[in-house]
N, C-alpha and C positions, 0 to 999 in steps of 0.2 A: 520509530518514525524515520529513521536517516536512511533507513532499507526499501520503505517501503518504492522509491524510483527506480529502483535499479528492479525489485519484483514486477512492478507495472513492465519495466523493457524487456525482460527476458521473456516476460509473459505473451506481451505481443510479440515477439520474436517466435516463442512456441506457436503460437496460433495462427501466425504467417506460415510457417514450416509445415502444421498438421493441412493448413487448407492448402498449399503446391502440390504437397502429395497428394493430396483428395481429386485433383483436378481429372485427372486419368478416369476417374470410374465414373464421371458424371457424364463423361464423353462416350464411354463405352459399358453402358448398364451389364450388370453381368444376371443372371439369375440365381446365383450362390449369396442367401441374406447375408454370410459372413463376409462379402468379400471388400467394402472398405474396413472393415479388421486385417485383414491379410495386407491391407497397404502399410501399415507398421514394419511389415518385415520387407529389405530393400526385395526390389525383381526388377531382373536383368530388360524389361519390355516396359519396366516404368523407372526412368534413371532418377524423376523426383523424387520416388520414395527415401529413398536414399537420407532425404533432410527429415522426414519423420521420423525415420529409423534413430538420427542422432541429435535430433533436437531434443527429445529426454534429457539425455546425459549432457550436454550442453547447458540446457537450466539451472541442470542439479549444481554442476560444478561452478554456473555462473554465482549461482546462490549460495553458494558454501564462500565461493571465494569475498562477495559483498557481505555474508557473516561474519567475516576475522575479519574486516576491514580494507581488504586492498581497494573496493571502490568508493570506501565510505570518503567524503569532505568534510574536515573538523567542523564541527560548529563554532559559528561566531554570532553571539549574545549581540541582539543591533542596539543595545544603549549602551553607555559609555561610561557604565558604575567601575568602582573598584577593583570588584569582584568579578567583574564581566570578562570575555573572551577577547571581546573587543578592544579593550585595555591593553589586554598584553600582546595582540596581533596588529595593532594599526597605528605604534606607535612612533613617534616623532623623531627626527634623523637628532631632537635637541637630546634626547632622554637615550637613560642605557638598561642595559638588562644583567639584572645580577644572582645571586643565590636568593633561594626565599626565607624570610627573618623567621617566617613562622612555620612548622616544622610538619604541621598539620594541615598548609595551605595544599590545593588540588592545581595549582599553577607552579611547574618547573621553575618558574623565574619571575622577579620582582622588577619591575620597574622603577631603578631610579633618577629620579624627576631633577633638573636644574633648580635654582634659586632665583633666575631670572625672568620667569614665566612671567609679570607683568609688561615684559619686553619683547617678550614673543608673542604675547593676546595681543597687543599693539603692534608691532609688525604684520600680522594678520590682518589685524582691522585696516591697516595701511595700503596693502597688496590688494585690497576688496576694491578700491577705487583703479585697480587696471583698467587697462582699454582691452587687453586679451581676454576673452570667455575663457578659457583654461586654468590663466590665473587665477581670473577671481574666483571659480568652482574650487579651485585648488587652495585659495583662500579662506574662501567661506568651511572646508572641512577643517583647518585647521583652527580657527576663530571658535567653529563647534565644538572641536576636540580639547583644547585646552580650558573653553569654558566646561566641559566636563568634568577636567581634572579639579580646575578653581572655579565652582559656581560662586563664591564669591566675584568673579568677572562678570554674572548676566546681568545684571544692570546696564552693562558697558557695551554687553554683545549681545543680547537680545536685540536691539531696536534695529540693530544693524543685520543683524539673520533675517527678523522680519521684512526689513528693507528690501533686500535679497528675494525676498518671493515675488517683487513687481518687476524682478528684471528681465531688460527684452530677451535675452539669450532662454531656451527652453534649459539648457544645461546647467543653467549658474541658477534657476529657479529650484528645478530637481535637487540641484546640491543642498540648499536652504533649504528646504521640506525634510531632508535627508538630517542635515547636519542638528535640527534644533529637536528630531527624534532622538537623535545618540543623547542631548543632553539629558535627556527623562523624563523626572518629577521637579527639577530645578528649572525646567521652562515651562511650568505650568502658566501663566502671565502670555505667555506667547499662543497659545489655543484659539482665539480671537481672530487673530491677527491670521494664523492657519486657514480656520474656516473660511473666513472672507476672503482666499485668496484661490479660492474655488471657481468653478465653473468658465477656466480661460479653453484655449483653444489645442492647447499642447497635452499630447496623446499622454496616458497615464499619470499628470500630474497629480488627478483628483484621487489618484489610488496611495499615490506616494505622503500628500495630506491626511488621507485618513489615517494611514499608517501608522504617521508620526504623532499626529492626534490619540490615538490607541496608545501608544509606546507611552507618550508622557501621561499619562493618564494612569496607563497601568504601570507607571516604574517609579520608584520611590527617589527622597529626595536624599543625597549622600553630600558629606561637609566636606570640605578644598583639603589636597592634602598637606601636610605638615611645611611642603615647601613651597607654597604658594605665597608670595606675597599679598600683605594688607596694604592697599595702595586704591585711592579714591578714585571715582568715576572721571571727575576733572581730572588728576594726571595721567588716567590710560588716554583722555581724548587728549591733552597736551603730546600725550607721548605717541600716539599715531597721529598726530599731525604735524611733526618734530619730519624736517627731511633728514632725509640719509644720503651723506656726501658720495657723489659719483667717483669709483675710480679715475684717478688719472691717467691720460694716455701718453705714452712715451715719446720721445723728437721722434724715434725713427718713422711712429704710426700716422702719421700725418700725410695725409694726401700730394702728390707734388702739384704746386701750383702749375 
């Protein structure tokens, strides 16, 4: 399946090529039935031929080379299990990447995860109430993300994802249709809330719902990893609603009166 775009392009690529060179004989009928077959081979009186002649070899090569992979783009699994692609490619600037424990694993590298992760789903849910649309989209993925790792959090971050889908920004709306996809089968509870949030006015959002509708529906439900903290729904709301002291600014930065 990861071939088949680059066969679609070469393909019309060939078929652009064969019809430039065809162009000559429609213009000048000849009475020899072979003679669009003779347009295959270049002639000095027709300079298009020339791209039929090597559009052949062209496809072939293009196609050989998107068989061993140089055009191919890895795939990335859109939930946010374990086991997924998306796990080990979208991962957190908090988490690192190490050897894999298990020896049979099909992923290069293991992500290991902080012990702090109830402070990072609250900093996320913190950052949701920006005034910048960036932030919060940028928010709302990591709120999604880390409830992925600890669906133990969806209590905490579901209401708040689905919140996310009535906001005015079209971007921080997409994020949230986006974000409560990667969680899977652990936002089954959120499906409701999805559909209902159908039929606004922003281009492709009802495609991005279905989507994520499909995703959690079809994706199973996976347990928090080993390093997720057990920490109640009250203290993740204590603890994103907790400020976070502003650096101070130096004598020198100060404006002169």
């Amino acid at each position: 399946m990861a071939l088949v775009p680059q066969v679609v392009v070469t393909l019309v690529l060939l078929t652009a090529a064969f019809g430039l060179a065809a162009i000559p004989a429609f213009r000048r009928p000849s009475p020899r039935k072979g003679a669009r077959l003779a347009l295959i081979v270049p002639r000095p009186d027709q300079p298009s031929s020339m791209l039929s002649f090597s559009a052949l070899p062209t496809f072939l090569l293009l196609l050989t080379l998107a068989r061993f992979g140089l055009f191919m783009v890895p795939a990335v699994d859109p939930v946010n299990s374990p086991e997924s692609n998306m796990r080990y490619r979208s991962y957190r600037y908090e988490v690192e990447l190490g050897p894999p424990k298990d020896p049979n694993s099909s992923h290069r590298f293991d992500v290991i995860y902080p012990h702090n992760t109830a402070d990072l789903t609250a900093d996320a849910a913190r950052r949701m109430k920006s005034a910048d649309e960036w932030k919060r989209a940028r928010a709302i993925g990591d709120l999604a993300w880390w409830t992925g790792v600890c669906p133990n959090y969806a209590p905490f971050a579901l209401p708040k994802l689905t919140t996310a889908l009535r906001d005015p920004d079209p971007g921080v709306k997409g994020a949230a249709a986006i974000g409560l996809g990667t969680i899977g089968g652990n936002a089954a509870s959120a499906i409701p809330a999805l559909l209902a949030a159908r039929g606004t006015s922003v281009r492709y959002f009802d495609n991005l719902v279905d989507e994520a509708v499909a995703l959690i529906e079809s994706s199973p439900s996976w347990p928090p990893e080993k390093e997720c903290e057990e920490v109640s729904v009250k203290e993740l709301e204590r603890r994103a609603a907790r400020r976070v002291p502003q650096p101070r600014k130096s004598r020198g930065s100060c404006a002169p009166g």
